[in-house]
FIRO-481520 format. One record per residue: residue number from 0; residue in one letter; x, y, z negated of N, C-alpha, C in turn. Coordinates in pm, whole numbers. Example, Ala and Ser with C-alpha at 12.3 -4.5 7.8 and 13.67 -1.06 7.14 Angstrom:
2
{0 A {1319 -569 -780} {1230 -450 -780} {1320 -330 -780}}
{1 S {1285 -225 -708} {1367 -106 -714} {1290 3 -787}}
This chain:
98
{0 X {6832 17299 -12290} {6960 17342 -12242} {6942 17467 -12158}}
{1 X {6943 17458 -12016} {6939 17555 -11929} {6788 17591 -11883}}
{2 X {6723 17680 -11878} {6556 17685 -11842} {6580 17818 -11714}}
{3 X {6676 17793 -11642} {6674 17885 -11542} {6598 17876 -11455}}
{4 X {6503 17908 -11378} {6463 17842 -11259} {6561 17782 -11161}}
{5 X {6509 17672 -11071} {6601 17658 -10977} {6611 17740 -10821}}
{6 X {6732 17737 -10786} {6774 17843 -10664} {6685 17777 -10540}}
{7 X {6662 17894 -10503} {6573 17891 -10336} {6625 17792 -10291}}
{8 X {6777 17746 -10261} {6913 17687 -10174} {6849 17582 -10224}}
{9 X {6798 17535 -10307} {6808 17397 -10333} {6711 17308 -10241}}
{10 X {6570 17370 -10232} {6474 17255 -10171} {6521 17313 -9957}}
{11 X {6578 17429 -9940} {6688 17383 -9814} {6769 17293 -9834}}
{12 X {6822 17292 -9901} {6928 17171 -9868} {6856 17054 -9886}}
{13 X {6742 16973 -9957} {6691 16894 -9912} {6635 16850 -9779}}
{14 X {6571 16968 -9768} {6533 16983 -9612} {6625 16981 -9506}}
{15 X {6732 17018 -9504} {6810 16991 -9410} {6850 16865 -9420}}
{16 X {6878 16783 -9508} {6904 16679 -9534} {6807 16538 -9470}}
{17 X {6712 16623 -9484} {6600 16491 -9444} {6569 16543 -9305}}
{18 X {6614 16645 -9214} {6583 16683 -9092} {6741 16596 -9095}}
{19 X {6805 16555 -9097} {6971 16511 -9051} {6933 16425 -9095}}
{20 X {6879 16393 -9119} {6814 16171 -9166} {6690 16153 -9070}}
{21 X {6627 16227 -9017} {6533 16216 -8905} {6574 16211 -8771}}
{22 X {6691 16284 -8744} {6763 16311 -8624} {6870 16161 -8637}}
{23 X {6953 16186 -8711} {7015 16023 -8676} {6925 15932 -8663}}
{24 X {6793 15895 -8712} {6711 15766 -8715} {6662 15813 -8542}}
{25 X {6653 15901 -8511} {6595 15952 -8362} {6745 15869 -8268}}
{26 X {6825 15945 -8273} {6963 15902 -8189} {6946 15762 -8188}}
{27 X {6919 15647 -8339} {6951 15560 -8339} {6887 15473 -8251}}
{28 X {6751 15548 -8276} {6648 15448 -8171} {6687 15511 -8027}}
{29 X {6680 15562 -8006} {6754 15583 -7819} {6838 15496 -7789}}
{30 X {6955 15528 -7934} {7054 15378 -7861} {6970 15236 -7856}}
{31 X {6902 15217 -7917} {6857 15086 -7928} {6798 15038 -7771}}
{32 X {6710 15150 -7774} {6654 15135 -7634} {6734 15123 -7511}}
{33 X {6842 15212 -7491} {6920 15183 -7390} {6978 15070 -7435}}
{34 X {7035 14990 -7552} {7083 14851 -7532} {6991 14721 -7462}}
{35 X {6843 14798 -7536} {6752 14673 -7449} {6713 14699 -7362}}
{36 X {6794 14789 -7259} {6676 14851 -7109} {6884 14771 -7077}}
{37 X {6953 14794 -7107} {7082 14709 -7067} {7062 14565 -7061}}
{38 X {6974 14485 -7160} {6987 14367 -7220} {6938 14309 -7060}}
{39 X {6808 14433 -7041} {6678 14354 -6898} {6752 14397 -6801}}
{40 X {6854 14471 -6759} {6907 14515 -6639} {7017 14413 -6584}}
{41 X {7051 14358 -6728} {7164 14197 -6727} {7127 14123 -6671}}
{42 X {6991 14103 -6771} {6907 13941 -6671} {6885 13985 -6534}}
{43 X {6805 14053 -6541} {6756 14066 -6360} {6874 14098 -6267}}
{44 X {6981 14156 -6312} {7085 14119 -6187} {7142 13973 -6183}}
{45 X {7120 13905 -6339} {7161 13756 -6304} {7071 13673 -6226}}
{46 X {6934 13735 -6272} {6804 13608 -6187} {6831 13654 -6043}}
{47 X {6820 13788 -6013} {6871 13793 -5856} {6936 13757 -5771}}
{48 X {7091 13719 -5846} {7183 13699 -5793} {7364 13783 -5757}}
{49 X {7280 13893 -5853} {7438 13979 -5856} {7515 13921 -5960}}
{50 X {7598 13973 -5892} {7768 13903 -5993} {7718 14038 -6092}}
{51 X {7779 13972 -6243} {7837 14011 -6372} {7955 13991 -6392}}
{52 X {8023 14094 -6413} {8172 14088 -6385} {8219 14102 -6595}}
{53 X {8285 14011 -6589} {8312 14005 -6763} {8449 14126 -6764}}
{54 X {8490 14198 -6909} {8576 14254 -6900} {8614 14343 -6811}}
{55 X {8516 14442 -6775} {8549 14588 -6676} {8536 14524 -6558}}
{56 X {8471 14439 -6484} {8526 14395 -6313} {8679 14349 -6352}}
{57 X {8747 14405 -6175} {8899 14449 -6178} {8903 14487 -6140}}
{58 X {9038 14565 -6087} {9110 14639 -6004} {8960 14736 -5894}}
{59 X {8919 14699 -5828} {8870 14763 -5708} {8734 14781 -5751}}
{60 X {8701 14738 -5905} {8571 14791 -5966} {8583 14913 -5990}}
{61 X {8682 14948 -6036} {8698 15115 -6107} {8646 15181 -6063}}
{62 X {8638 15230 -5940} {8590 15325 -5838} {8479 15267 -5757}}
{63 X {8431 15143 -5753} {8328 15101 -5631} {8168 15193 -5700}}
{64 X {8154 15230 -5600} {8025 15307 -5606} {7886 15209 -5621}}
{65 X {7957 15079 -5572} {7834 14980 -5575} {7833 14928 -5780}}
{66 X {7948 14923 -5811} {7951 14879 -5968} {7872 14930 -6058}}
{67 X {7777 14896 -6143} {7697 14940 -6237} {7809 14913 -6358}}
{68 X {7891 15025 -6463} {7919 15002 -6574} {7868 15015 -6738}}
{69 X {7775 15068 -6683} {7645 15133 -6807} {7587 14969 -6831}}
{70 X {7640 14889 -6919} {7574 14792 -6963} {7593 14713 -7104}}
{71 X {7627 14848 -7165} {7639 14799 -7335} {7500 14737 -7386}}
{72 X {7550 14651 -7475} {7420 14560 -7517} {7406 14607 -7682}}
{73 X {7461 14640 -7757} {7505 14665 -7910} {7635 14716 -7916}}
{74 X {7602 14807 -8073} {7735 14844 -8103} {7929 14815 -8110}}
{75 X {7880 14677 -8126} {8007 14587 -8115} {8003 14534 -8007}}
{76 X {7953 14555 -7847} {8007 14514 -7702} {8089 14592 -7689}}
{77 X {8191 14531 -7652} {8298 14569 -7637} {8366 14486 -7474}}
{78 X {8301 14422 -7427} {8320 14284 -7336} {8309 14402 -7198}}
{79 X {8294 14518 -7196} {8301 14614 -7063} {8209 14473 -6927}}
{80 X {8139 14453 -6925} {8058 14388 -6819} {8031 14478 -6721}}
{81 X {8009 14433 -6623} {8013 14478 -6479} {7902 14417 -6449}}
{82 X {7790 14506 -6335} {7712 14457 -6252} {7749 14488 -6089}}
{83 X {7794 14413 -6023} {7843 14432 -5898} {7727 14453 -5837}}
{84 X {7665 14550 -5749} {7532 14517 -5709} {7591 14524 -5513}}
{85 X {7720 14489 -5472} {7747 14463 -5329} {7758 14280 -5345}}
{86 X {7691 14235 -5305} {7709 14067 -5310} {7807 14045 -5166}}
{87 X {7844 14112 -5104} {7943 14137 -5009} {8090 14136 -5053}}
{88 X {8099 14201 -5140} {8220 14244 -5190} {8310 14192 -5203}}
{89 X {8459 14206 -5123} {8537 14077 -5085} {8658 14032 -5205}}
{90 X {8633 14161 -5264} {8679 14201 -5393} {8643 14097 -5538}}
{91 X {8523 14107 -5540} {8439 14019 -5643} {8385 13857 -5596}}
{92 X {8442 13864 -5473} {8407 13711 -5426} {8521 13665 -5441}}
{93 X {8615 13686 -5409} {8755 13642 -5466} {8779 13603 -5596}}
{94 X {8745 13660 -5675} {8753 13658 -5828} {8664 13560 -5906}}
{95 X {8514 13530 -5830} {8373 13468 -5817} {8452 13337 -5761}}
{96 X {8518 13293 -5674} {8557 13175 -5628} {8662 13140 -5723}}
{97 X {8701 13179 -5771} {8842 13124 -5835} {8762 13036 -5972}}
């Protein structure tokens, strides 16, 4: 049929292709890691003794400087968890007693 050689463009575009399949597999593992450096930051505020606040804290989490919200575990958490790290907090003891 056709005995053209093939165009320069072609083994780039492979190459870019497999540099954009190297880079997402890179991103992917970062996320992974921050889910399991989240997974150990869960436990050890539970073995310690800090409150885990399910569903964002509330109200007076939004802004507390003491609240850790960085605690996605996987793609599908969606549960917004809270690490209160003030065991003071008259805010989260209220909520903790109920």
């Amino acid at each position: 049929m056709f005995h053209e050689p093939m165009p320069d463009c072609v083994p780039e575009y492979y190459r870019s292709k497999q540099e954009e399949t190297d880079r997402r597999y890179e991103l992917q593992t970062k996320q992974q890691e921050l889910y399991q450096a989240n997974r150990q930051k869960i436990d050890a505020a539970i073995t310690s003794g800090l409150h885990v606040l399910p569903f964002g804290g509330y109200d007076a989490c939004w802004y507390c400087p003491d609240a850790d919200h960085d605690t996605m575990t996987d793609a599908g958490d969606d549960t917004c968890r809270v690490i209160c790290r003030n065991p003071a907090c008259p805010q989260h003891q209220k909520e903790v007693s109920q």
